[in-house]
N, CA, C and O of each residue as an XYZ file, in Angstrom:
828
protein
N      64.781    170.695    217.384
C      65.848    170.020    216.629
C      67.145    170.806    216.765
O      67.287    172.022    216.635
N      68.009    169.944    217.033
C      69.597    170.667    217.315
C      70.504    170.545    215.887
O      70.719    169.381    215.549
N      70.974    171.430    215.145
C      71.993    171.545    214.212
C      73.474    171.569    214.754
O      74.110    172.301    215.513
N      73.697    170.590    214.118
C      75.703    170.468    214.026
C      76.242    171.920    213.712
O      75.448    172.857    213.632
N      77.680    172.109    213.523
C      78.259    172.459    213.234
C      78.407    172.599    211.363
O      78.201    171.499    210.850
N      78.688    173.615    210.416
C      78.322    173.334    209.196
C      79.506    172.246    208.716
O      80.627    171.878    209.068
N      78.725    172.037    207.904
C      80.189    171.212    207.032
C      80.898    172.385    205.870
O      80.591    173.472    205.382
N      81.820    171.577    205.809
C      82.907    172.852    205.121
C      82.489    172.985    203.699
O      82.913    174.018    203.181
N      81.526    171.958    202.662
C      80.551    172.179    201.447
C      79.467    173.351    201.789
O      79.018    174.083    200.907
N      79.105    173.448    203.130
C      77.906    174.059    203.595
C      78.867    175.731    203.590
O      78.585    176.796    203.041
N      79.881    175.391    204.329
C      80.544    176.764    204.748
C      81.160    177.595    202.727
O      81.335    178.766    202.391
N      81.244    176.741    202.202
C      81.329    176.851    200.943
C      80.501    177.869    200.185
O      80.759    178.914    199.586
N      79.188    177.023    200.492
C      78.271    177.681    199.159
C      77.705    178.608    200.147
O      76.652    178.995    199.639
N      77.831    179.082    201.119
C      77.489    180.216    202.060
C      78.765    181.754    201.217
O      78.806    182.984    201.196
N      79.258    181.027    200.886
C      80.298    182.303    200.123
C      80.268    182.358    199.130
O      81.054    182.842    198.316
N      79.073    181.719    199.002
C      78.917    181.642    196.912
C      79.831    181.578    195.984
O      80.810    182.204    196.389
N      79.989    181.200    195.086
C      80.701    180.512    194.119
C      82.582    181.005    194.252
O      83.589    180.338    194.488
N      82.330    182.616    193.936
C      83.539    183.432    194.702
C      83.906    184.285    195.607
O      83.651    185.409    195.176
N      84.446    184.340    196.798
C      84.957    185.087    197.642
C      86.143    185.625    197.641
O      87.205    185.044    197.865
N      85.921    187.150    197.297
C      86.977    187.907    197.390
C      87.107    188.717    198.502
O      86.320    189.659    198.586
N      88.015    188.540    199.466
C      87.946    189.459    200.348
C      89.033    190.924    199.912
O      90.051    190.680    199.265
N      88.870    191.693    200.123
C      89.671    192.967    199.798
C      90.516    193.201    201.244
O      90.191    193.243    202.431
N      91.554    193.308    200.624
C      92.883    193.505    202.008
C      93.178    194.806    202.935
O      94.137    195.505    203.264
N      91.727    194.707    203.169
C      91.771    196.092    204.224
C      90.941    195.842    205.128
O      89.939    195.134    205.029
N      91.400    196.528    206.229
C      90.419    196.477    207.334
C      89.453    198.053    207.619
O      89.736    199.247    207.510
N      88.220    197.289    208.026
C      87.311    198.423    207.633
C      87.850    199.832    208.666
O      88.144    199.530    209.823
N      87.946    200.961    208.362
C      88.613    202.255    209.217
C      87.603    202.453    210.841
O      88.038    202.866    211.916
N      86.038    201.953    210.484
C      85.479    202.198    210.737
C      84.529    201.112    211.681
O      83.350    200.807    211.502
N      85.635    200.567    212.928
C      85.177    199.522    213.794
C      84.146    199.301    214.888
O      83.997    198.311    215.604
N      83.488    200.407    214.859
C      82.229    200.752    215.762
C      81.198    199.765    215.220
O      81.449    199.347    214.090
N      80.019    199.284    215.838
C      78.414    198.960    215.485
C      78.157    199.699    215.016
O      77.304    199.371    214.191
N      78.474    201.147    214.971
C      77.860    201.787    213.550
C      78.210    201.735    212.279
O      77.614    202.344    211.391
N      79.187    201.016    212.111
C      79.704    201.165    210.399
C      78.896    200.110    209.725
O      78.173    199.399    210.422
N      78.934    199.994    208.835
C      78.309    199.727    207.585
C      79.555    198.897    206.759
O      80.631    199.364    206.387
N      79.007    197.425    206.590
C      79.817    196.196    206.055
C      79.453    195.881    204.414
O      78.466    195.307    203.954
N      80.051    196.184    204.053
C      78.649    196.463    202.545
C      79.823    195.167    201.470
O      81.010    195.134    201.146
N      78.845    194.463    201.301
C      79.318    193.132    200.160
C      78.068    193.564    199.099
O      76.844    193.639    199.200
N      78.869    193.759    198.232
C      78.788    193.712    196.876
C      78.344    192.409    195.973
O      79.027    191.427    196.262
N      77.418    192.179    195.007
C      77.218    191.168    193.961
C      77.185    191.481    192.679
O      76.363    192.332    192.340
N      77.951    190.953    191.788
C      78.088    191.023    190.722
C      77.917    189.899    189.558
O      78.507    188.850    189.816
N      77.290    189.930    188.458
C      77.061    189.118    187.416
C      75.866    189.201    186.626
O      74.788    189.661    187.002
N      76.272    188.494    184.972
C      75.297    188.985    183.866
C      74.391    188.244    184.160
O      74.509    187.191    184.787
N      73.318    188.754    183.706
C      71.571    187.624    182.939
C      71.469    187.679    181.803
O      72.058    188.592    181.224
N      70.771    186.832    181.131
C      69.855    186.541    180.392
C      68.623    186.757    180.470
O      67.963    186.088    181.265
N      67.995    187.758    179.653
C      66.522    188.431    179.680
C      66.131    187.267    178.267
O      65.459    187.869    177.430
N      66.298    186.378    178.025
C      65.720    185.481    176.849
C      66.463    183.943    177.020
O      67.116    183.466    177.948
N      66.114    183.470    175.874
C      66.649    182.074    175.868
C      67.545    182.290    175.546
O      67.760    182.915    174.507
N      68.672    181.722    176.550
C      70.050    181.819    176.417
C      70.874    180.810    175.349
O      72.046    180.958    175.004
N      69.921    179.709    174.900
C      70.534    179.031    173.617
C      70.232    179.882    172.316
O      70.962    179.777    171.330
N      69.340    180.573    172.334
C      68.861    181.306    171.012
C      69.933    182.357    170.510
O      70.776    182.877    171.241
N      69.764    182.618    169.024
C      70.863    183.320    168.458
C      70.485    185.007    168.845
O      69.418    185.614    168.934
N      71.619    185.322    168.983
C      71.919    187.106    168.907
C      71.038    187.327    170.249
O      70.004    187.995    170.277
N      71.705    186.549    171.536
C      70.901    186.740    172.792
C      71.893    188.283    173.444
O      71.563    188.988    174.398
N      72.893    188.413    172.729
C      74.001    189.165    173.226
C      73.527    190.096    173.748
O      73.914    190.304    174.897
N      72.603    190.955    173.214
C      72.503    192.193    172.353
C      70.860    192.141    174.175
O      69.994    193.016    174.176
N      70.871    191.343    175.010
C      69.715    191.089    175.676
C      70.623    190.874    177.073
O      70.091    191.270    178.110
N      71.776    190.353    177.157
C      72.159    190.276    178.789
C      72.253    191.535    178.899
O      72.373    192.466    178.102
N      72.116    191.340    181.011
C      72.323    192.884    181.238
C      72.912    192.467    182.240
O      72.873    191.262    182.489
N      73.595    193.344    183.054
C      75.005    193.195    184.140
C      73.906    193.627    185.417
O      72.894    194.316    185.287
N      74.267    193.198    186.284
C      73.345    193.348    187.916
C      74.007    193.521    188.666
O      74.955    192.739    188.606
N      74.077    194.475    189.777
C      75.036    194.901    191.216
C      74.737    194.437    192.175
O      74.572    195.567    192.636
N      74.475    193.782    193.025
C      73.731    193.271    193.907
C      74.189    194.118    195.993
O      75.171    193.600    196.525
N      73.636    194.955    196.614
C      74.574    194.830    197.806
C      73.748    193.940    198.956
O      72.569    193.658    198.742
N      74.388    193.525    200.143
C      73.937    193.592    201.630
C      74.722    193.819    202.195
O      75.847    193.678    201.716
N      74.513    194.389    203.786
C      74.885    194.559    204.466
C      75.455    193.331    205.437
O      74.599    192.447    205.467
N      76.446    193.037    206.120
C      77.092    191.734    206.306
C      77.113    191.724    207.892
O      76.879    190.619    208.383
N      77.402    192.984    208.966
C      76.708    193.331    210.205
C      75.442    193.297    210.542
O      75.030    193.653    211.646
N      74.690    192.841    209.562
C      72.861    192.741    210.041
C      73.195    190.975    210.865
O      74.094    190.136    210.800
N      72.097    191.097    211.473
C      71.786    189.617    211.947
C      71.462    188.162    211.224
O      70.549    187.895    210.442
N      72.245    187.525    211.612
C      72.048    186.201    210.550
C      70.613    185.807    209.561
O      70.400    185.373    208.429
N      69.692    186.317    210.929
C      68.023    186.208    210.417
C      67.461    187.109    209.306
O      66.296    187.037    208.914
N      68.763    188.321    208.633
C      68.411    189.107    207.968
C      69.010    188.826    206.710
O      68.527    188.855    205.577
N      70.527    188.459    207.252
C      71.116    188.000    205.768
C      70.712    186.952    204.710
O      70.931    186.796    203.509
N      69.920    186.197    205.828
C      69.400    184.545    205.047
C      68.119    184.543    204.085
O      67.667    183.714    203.295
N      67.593    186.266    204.627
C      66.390    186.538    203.297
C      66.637    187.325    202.349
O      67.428    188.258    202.489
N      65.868    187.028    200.989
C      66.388    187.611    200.044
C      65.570    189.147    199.887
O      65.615    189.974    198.976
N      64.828    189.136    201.160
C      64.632    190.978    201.029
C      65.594    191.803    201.669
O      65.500    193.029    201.710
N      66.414    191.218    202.112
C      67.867    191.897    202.542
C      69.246    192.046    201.390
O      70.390    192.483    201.514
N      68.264    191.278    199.934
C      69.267    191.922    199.286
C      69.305    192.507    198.217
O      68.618    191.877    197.413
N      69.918    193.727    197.598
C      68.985    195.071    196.838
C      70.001    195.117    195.875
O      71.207    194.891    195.977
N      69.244    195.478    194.836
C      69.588    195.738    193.393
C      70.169    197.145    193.691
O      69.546    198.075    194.205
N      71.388    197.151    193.309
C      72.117    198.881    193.671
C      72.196    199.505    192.100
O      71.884    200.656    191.795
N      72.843    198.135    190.893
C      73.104    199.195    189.497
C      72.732    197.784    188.559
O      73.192    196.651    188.697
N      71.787    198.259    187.618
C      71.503    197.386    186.459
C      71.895    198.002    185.337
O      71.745    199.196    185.077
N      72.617    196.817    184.382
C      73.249    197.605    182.660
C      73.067    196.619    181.781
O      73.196    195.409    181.966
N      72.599    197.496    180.307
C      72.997    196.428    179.500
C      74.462    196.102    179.379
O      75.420    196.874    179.416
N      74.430    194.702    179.215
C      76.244    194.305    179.072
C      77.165    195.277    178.130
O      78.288    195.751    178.308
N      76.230    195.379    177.059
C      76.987    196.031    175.710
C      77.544    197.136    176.126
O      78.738    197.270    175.855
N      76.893    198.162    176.845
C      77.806    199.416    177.742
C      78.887    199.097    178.190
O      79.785    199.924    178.034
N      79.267    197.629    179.006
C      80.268    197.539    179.483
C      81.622    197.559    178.309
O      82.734    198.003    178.593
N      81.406    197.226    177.531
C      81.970    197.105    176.429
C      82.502    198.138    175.409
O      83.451    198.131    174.624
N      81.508    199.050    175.724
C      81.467    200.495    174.837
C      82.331    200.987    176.037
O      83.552    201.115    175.947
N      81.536    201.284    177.294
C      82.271    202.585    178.191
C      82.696    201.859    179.168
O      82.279    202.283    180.246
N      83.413    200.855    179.255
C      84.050    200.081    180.677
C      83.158    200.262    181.583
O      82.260    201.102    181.522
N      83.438    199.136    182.877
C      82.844    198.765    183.853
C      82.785    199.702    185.028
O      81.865    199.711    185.845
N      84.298    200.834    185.059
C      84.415    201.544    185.659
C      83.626    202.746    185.709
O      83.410    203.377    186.743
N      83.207    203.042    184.576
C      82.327    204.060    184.236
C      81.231    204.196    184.602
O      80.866    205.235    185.153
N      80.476    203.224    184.394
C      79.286    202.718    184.762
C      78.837    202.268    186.368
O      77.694    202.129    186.804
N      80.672    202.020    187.374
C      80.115    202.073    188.441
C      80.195    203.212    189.339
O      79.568    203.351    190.390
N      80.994    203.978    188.840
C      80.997    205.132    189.106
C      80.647    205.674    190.135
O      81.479    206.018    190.974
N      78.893    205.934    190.348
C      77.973    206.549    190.714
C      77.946    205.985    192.114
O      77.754    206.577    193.176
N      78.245    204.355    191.813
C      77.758    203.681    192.768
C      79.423    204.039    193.970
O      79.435    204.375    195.154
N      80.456    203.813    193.136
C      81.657    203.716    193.951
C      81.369    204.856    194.956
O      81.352    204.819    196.186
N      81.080    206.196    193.832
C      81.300    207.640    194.637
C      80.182    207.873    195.897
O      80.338    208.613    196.868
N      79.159    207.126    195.628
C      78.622    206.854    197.153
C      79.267    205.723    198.602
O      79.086    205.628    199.816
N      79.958    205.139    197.687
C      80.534    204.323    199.191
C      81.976    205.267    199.435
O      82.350    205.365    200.604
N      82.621    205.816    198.585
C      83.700    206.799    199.055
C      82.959    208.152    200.162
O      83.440    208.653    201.178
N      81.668    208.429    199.474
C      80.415    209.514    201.138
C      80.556    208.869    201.942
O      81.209    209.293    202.895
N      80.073    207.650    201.974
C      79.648    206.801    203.158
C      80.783    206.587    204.171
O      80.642    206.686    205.390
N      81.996    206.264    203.494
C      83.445    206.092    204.288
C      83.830    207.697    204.480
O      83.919    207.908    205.689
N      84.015    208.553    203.933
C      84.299    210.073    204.282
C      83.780    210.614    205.162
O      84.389    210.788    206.218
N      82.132    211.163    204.933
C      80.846    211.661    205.345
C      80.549    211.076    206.536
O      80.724    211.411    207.707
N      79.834    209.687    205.746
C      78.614    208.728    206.782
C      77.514    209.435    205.937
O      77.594    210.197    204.973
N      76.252    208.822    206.763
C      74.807    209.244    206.526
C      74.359    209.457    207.912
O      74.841    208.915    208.907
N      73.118    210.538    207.870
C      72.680    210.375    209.147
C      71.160    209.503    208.958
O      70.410    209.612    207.988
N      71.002    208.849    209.856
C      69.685    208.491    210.032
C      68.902    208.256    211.149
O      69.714    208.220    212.074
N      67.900    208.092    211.554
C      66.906    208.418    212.990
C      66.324    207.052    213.405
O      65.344    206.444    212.974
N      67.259    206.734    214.415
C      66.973    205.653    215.078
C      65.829    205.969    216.591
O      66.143    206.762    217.479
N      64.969    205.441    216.591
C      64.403    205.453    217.963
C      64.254    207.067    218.536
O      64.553    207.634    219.587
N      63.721    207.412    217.448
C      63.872    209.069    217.719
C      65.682    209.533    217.827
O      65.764    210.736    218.074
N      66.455    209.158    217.757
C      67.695    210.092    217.708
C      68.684    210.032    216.249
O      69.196    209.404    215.323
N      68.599    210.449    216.494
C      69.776    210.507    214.651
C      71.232    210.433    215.083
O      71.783    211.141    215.925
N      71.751    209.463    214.366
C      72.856    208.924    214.445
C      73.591    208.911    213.124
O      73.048    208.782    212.027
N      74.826    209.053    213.338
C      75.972    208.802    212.019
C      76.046    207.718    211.658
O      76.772    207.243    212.532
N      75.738    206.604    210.714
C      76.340    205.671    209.959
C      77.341    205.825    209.079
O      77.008    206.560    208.149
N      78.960    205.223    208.979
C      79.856    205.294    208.367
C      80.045    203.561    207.467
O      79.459    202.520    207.765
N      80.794    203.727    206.632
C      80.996    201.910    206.298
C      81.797    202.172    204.797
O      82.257    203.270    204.484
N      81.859    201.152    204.080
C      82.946    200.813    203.049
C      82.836    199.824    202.405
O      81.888    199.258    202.949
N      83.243    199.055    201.398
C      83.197    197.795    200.704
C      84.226    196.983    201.655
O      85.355    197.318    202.013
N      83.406    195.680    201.987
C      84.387    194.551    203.287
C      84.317    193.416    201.682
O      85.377    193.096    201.145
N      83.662    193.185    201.406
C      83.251    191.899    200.438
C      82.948    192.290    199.374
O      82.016    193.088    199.285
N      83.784    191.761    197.986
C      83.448    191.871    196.868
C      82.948    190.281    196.398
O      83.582    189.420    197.007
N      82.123    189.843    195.611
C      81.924    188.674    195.359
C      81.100    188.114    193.755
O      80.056    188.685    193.438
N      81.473    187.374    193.152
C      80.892    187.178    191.848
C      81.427    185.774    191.300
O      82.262    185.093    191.895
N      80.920    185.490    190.267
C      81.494    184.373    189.659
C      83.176    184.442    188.662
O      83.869    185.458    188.611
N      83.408    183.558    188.200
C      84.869    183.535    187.651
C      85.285    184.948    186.534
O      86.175    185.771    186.324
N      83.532    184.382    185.902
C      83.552    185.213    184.533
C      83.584    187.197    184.683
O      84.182    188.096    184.091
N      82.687    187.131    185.691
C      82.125    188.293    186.192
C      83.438    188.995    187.438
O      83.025    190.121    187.712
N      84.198    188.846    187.883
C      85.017    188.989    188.411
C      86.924    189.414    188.287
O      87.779    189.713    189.122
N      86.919    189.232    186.798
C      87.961    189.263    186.026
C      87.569    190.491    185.702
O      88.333    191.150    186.408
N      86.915    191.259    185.130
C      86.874    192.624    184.678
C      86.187    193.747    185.985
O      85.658    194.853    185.869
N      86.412    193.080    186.948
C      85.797    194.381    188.329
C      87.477    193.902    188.186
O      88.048    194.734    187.481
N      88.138    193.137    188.511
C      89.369    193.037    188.880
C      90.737    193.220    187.593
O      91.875    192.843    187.871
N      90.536    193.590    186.767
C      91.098    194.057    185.677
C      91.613    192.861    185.223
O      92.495    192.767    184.369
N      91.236    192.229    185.615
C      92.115    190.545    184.727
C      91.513    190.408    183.526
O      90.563    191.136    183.238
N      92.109    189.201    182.432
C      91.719    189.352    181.419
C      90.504    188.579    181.354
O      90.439    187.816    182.318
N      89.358    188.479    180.451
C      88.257    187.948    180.384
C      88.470    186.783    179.706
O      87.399    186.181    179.792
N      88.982    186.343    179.291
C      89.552    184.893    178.209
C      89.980    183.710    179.151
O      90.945    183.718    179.916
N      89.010    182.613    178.935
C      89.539    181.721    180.434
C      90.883    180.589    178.895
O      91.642    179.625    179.007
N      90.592    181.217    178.072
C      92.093    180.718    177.100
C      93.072    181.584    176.679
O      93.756    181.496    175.659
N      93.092    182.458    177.566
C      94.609    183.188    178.070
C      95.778    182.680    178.236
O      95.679    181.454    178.221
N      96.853    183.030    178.388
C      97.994    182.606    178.718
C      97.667    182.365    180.603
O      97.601    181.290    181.199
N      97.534    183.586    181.097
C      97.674    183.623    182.560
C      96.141    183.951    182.627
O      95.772    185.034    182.173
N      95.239    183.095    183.159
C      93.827    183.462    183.062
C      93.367    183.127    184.426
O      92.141    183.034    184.479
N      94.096    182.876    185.765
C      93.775    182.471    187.214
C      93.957    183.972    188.012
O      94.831    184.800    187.754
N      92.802    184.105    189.139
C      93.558    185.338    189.592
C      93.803    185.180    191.012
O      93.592    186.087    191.818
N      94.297    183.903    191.362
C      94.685    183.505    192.351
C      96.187    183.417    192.563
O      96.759    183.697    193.617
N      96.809    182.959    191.343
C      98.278    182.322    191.106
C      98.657    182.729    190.110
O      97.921    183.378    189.366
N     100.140    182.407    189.779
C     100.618    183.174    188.402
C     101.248    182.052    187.572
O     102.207    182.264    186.830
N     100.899    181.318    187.664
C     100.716    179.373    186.472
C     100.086    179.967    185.610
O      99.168    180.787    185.619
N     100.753    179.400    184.757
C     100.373    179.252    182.823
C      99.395    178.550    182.616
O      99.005    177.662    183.375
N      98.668    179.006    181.109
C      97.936    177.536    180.921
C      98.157    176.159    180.948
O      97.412    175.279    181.377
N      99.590    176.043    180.292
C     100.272    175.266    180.445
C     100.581    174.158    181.513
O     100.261    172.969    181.523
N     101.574    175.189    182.749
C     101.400    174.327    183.958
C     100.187    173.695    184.489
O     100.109    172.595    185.037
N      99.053    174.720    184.202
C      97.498    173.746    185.054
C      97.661    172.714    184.732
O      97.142    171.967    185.561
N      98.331    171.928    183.578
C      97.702    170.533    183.244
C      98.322    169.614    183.711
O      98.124    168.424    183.466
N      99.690    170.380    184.924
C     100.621    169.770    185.581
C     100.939    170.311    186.578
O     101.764    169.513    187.023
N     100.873    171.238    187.380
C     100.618    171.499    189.286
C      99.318    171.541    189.246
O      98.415    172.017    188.557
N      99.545    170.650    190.562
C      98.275    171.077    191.453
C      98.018    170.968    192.865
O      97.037    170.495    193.438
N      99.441    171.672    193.492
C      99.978    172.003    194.762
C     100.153    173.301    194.633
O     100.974    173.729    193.822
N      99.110    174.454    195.723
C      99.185    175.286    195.685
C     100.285    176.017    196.440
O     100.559    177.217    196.428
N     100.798    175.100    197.041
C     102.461    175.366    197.596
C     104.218    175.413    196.458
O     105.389    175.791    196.503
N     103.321    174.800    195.671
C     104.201    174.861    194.417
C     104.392    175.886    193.134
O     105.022    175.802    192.079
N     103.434    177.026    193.808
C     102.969    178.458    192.202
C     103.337    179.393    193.590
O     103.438    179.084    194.777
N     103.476    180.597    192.910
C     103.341    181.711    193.345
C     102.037    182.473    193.414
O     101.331    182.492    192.406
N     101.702    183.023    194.373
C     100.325    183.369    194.828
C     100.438    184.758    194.013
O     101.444    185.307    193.563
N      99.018    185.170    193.965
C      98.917    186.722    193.945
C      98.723    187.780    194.849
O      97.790    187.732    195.650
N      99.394    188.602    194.816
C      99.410    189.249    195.919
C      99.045    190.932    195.954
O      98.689    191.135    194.793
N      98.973    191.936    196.515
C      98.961    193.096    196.166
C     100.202    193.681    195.538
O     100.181    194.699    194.847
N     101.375    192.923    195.838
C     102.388    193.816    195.662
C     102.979    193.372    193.921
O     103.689    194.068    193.194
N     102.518    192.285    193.689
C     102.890    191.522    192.579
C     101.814    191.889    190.867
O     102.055    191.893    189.660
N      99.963    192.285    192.246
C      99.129    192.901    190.866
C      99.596    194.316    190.647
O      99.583    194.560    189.440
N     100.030    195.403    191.414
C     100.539    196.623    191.178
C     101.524    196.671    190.252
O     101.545    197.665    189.526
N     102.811    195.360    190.024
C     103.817    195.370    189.336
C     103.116    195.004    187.972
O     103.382    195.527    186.890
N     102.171    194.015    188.201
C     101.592    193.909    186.695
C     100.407    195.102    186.407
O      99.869    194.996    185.304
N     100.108    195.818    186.956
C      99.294    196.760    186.321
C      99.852    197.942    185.722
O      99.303    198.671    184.896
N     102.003    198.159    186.662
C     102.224    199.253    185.419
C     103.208    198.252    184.169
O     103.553    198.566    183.030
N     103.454    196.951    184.969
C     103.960    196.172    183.172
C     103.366    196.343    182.109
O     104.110    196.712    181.202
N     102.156    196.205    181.806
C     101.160    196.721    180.873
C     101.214    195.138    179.883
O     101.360    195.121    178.661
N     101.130    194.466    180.360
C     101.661    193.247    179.594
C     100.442    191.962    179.851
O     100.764    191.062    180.628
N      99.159    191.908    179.236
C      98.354    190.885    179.738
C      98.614    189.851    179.251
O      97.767    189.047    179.639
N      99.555    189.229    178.383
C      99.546    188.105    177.894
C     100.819    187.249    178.680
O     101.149    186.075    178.512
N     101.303    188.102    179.440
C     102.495    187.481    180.521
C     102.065    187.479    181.689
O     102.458    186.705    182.563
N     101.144    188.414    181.839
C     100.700    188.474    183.565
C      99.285    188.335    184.236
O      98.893    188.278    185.401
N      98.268    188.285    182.133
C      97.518    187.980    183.103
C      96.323    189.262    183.645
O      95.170    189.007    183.993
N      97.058    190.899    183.597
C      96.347    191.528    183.853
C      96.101    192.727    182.921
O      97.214    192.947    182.444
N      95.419    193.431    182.517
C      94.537    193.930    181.951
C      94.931    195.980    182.624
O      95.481    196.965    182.132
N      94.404    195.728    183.622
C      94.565    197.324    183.990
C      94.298    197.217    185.355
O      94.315    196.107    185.888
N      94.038    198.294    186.028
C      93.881    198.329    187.834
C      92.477    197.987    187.642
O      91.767    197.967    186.637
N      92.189    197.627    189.313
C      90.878    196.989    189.453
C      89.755    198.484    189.832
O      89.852    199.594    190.356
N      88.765    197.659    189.204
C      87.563    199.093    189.095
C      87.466    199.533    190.015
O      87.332    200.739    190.223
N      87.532    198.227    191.215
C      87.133    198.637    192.881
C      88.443    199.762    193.360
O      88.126    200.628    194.175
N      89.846    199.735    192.865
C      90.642    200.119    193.482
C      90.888    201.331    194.304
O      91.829    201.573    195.060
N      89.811    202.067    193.988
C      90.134    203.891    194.481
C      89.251    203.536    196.009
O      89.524    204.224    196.992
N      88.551    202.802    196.082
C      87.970    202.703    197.178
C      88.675    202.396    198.904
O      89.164    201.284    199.102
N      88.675    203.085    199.669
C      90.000    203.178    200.728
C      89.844    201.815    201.114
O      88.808    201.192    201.347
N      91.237    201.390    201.151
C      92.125    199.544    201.528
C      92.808    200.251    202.960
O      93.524    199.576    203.700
């Protein structure tokens, strides 16, 4: 049996719900580097209609590697639990805190490398975060935006009001977001005009 070409719904949910690409190119352009996409978002360990479930989600990291072969990415033993939390930590000690551990190993990995023993020879692997990815909710606080989808500025695509949504909807008609525009709002300090919250957790990681 011969397969088409995907359709662009297909090419869609292949990037899952959100695709963030981060505006750097990896330092490290050899077959040996290491493409590392990231997953992020809460669970429910109970019935999620039941009262005081709060106190029961827990936050999940998800990585793969994005240079493996199509036949590897498409199974789900290619993709590994890196950091599990209860939510409530995030809350107590920020998100940043908690990823910490995980960041300061992909800052080795891009510095260092790892060695490991291929076919009898040991070789350097180097690599970096290429793909960050999560849902709306889950994605606003790796990215310092505000968590309130009834914010003033609650998109982290564009810089439209609540307001305007209910009247553009030509993305040629808003102003985009950009790097140079979230830096200005991260030292404004102003989330109810812009929208942002603080720098993004991912940010120390080399762009």
């Amino acid at each position: 049996m011969q397969l088409g070409p995907p359709s662009p719904t297909q090419l869609c949910v292949l990037i899952l719900r959100v695709h963030l690409r981060l505006t750097h190119v990896n330092k490290q352009e050899s077959k040996e580097s290491l493409q590392i996409q990231l997953y992020y978002d809460d669970v429910e360990t109970t019935n999620p209609l039941g009262s005081k479930t709060k106190i029961h989600k827990m936050g999940a990291v998800y990585f793969t590697l994005r240079n493996l072969p199509p036949e590897c990415n498409s199974s789900l033993a290619h993709i590994h639990l890196c950091v599990l939390f209860n939510s409530i930590d995030r809350e107590t000690y920020g998100l940043g805190k908690i990823l910490e551990p995980l960041l300061e190993d992909i800052r080795v990995l891009e510095n260092c490398g790892i060695e490991v023993e291929v076919n009898g020879q040991t070789q350097k692997l180097r690599g970096t975060l290429s793909i960050l990815t999560a849902d709306n909710l889950a994605i606003h606080p790796l990215c310092g935006y505000v968590e309130s989808f009834s914010a003033n500025k609650f998109l982290q695509f564009c810089l439209i009001d609540k307001q305007e949504t209910q009247s553009v909807f030509d993305e040629d008609n808003v102003v985009k977001c950009n790097g140079e525009n979230y830096e200005q709002h991260v030292w404004f300090c102003d989330p109810s005009s812009t929208g942002v919250k603080g720098n993004s957790t991912v940010c120390n990681i080399s762009m």
